[in-house]
C-alpha positions as CSV (number, residue, x, y, z in Angstrom):
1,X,0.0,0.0,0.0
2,X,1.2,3.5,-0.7
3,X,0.0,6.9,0.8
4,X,-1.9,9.1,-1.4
5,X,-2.8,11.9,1.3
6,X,-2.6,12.6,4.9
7,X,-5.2,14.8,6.1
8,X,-7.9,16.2,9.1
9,X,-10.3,17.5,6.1
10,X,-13.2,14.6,6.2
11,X,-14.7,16.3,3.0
12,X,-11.2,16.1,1.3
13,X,-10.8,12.1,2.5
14,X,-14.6,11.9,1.1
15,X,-13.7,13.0,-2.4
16,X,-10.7,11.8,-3.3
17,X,-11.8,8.0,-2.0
18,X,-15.4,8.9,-4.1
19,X,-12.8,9.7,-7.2
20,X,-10.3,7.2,-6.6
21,X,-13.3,4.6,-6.3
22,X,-14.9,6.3,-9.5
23,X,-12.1,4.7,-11.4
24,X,-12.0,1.3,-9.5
25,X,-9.2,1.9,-7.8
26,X,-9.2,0.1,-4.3
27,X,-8.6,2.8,-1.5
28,X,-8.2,2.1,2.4
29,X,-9.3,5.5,4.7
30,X,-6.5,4.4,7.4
31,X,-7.0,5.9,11.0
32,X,-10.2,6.4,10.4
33,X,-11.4,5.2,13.8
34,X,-9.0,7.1,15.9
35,X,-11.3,9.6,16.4
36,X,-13.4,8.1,18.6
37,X,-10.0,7.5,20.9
38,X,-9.7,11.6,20.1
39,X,-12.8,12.5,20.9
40,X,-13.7,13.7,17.7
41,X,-11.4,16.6,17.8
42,X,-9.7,16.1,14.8
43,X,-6.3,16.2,16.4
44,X,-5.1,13.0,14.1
45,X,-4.8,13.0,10.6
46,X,-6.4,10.4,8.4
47,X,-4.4,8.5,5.7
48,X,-5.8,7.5,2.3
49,X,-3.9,4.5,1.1
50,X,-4.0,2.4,-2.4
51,X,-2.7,-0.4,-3.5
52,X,1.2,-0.7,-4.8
53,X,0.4,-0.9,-8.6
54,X,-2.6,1.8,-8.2
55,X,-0.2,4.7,-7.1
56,X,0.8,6.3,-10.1
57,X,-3.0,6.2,-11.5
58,X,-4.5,6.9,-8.3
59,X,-1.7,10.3,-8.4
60,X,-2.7,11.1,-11.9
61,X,-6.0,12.0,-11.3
62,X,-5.4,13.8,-7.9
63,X,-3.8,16.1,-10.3
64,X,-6.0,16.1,-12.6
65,X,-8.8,17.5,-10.0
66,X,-6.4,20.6,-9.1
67,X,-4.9,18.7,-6.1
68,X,-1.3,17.6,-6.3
69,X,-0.1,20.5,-3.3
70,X,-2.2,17.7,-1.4
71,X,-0.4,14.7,-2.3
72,X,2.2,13.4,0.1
73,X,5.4,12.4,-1.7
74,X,6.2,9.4,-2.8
């Protein structure tokens, strides 16, 4: 698994896995639960994670929607 984005935006997280999944690309919202730990605060960032072989593809079209400054680097 790779790291697309790393992130406390829900709405961001929502889109990207909506796009990424749009083009059937397999996506895993990591830390997703934490929050309940956190108390809904927001305080950790949640990671959005494809597949090895879906990196490149699922980067493409990050960029394509206007959103590379919120890729993490590979």
């Amino acid at each position: 698994m790779v790291e697309i984005l790393r992130t406390n935006d829900l709405v961001l997280i929502g889109f990207v896995q909506s796009l990424l999944e749009g083009a059937e690309i397999p996506v895993l919202v990591a830390d997703g639960h934490i929050s309940a730990l956190e108390g809904s605060i927001g305080a950790f960032p949640r990671r959005l994670l494809v597949p090895d072989d879906h990196g490149a593809q699922a980067r493409r079209l990050v960029r394509e929607v206007g959103l590379e400054a919120e890729l993490r680097h590979a």
